[in-house]
C-alpha positions in Angstrom: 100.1 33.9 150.7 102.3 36.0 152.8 102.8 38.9 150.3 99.0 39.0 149.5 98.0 39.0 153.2 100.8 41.8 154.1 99.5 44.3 151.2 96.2 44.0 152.1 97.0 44.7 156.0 99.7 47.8 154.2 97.0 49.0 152.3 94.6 49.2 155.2 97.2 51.0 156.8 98.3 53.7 154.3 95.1 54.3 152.6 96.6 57.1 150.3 100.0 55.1 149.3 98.7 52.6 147.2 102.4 52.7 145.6 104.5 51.9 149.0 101.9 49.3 150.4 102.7 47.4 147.1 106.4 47.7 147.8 106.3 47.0 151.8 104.5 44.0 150.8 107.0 42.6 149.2 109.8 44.3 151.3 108.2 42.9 154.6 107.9 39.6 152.9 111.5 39.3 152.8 112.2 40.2 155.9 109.0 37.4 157.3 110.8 34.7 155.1 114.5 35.7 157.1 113.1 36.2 160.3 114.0 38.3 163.0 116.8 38.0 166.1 115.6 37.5 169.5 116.3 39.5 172.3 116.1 44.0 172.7 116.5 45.5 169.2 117.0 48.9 167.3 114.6 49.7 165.0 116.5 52.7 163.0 114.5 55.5 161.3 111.1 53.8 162.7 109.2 56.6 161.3 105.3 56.3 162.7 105.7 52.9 163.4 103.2 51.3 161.6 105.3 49.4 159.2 107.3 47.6 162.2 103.7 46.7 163.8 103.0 45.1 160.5 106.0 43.2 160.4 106.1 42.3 163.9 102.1 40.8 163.7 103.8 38.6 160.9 107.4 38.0 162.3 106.6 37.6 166.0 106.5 40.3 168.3 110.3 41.9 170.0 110.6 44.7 172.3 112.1 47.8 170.5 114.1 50.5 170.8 113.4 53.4 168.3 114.7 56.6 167.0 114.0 58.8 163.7 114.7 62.4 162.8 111.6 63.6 162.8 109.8 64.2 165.7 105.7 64.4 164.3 106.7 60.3 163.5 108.0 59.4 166.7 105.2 61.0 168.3 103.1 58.8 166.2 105.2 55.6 167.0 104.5 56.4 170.9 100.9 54.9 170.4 102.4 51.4 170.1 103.4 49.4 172.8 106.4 47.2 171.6 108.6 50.2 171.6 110.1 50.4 175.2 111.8 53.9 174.6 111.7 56.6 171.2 114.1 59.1 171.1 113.4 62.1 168.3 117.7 62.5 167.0 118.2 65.0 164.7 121.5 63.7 163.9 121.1 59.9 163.6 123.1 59.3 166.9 121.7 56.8 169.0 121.1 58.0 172.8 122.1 54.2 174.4 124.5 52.6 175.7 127.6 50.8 174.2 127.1 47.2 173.6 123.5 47.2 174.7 121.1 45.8 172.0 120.4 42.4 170.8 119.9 43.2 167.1 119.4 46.5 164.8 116.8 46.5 162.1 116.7 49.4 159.4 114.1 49.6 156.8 114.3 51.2 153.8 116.2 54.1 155.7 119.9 53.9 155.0 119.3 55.0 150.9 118.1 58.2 152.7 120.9 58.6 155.0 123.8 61.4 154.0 126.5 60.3 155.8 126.1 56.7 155.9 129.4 56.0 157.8 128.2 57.9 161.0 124.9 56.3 161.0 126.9 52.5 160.6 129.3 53.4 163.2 126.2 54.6 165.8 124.7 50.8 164.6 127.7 49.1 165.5 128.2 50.6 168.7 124.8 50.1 170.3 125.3 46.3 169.3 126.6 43.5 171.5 129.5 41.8 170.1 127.6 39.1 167.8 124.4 40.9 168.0 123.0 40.4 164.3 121.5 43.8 161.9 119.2 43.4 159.2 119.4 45.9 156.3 117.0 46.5 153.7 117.7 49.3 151.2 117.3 49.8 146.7 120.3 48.3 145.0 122.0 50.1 142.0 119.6 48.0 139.9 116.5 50.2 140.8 117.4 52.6 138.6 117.9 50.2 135.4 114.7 48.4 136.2 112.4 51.8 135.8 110.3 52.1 133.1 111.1 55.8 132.6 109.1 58.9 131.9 105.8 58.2 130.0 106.7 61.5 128.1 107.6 61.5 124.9 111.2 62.2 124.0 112.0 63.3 127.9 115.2 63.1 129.1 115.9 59.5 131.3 118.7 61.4 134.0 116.3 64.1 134.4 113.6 61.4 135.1 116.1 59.5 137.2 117.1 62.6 139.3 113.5 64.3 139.9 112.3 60.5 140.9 115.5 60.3 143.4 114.7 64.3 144.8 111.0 63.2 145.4 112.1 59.9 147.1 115.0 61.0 149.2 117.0 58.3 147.9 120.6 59.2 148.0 122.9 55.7 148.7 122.6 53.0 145.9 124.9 50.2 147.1 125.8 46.6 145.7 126.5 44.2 147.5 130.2 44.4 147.5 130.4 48.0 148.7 127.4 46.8 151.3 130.3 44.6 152.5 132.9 46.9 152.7 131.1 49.6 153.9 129.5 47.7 156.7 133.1 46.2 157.6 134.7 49.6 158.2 132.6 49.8 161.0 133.0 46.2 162.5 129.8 44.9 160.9 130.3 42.0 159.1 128.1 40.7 156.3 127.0 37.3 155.9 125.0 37.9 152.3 122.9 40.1 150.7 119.8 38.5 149.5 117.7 40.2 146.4 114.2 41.1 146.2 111.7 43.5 143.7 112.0 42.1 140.2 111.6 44.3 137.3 108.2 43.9 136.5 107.3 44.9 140.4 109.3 48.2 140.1 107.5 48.6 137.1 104.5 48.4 139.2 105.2 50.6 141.8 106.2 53.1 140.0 102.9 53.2 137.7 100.8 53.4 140.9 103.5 56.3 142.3 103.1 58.5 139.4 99.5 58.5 140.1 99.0 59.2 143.2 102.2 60.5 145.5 104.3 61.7 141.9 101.6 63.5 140.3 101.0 65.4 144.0 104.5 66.3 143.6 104.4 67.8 140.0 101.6 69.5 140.5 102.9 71.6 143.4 106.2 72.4 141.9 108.5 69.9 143.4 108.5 71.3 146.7 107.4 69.7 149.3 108.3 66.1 150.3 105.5 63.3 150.2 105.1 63.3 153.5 104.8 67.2 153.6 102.4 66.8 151.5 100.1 64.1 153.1 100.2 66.1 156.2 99.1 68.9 154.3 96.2 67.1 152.9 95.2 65.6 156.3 96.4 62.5 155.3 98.9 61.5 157.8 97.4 62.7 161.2 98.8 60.7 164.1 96.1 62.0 166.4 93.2 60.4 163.6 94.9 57.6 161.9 92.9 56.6 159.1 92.5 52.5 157.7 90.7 50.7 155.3 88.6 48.3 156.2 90.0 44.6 155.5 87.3 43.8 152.7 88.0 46.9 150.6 92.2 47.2 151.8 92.0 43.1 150.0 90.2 44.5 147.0 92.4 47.6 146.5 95.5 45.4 147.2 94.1 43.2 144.1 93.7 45.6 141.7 97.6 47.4 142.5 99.0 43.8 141.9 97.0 42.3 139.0 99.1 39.9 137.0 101.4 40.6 139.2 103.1 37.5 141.4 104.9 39.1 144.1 106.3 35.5 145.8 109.4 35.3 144.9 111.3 32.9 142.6 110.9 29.3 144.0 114.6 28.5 144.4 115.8 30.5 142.0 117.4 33.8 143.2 117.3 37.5 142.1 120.4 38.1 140.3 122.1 41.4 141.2 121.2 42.8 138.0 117.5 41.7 137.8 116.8 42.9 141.4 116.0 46.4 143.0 116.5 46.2 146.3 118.6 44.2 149.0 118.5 42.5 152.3 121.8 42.8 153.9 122.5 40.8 156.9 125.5 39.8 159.5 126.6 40.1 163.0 128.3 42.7 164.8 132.2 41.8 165.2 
């Protein structure tokens, strides 16, 4: 019941993204099931914070530190009391000291990151040696698993690309370069685990293409989602907007009928069947 119960408390929460609540359900689900570290952690690219408060009512509550680039979502963020400092960093860097945090959690952030090797090292350097990260980012199989435009005879890159533009998504990592990658930078990872089978990508991008993808077409490609739900009033820190429970639990029904989003009872994504990763390990 823990995917069911978190997209009904995402959907209350983002009552214009029917398409991401579906996905953080399942996302946060994951990261429920693994748990998180004890102690003081980083929570890197926290955006408005209500995805961490989600997953902390689930995964227990841990006192945060938290930065993002943009500074109308850390304002938002401030609201919440688990986070005992926010720093708006235009470059990624985080302002703490060496060695200093128990654990670093990014969400779905790191596929948006250009220059992934900075934001690692940053990571690794605010982390006590041993202190654990948790990763969560789209695998190269996202891609594959897409259904594709519902155009006929249009071109699948093209689709590919515009999808990745309106997304922001600009890392797709296996597991292998995960490993590598985080290693450079004294990370080392104990597994990747896999999560967001085919027929859920399949899902989420049906609900995106109505609602956040067809915004996107209609005004030329030009603004970015959130752009555009700040333009529309949607996103307003100061008047945060929520379903009610009854009708978030309704609306979360519809967006996943015939849809199981549990995953596999002992039985593992393989790579190539799964969209999305949950890298984990300890800090050298």
């Amino acid at each position: 019941m823990t995917e069911r119960t978190l997209l009904r408390d995402f959907m209350a929460a983002y009552p214009a993204q029917p398409a991401t609540a579906f996905w953080r359900a399942i996302e946060i689900g994951a990261l429920v099931r693994h748990g998180l570290p004890e102690g003081t952690g980083l929570d890197f690219g926290c955006g408005d914070g209500i995805l961490t408060d989600i997953l902390l009512r689930h995964a227990g509550s841990r006192p945060l530190i938290g930065i993002d680039i943009d500074p109308l979502e850390i304002a938002a963020a401030r609201r919440f009391p688990f986070y005992e400092r926010l720093h708006h960093s235009p470059d990624g860097s985080v302002p703490e000291p060496d060695g200093s945090l128990d654990f670093a959690l990014s969400n779905s952030v790191l596929e948006h990151v250009d220059d992934l090797d900075a934001a690692l090292a940053e990571i690794a350097r605010v982390l006590k040696p041993k202190g654990r990260f948790l990763f969560t980012v789209p695998a190269p199989a996202f891609r594959d698993l897409l259904a594709g435009s519902v155009l006929p005879g249009a071109d699948r890159e093209t689709y590919l690309a515009t999808l990745d533009r309106r997304i922001a998504h600009r890392n797709y990592l296996d597991g292998p370069a995960w490993t590598k990658t985080c290693s450079a930078h004294g990370l080392d990872v104990e597994a990747c685990e896999t999560y967001l089978e085919g027929r859920q990508v399949r899902r989420w991008e049906n609900l995106s293409r109505m609602t956040g993808g067809l915004l996107y077409t209609i005004l030329g490609e030009r603004s970015r989602p959130i752009e555009i739900q700040r333009d529309l009033g949607l996103r307003d820190p100061t008047r945060p907007r929520q379903w009610p429970a009854p009708i978030a639990s309704l609306l979360g029904n519809i967006a996943a009928f015939g849809i199981d989003l549990a995953p596999p009872r002992d039985q593992p994504l393989a790579p190539d069947a799964a969209a999305c990763l949950l890298v984990f390990g300890t800090r050298a």
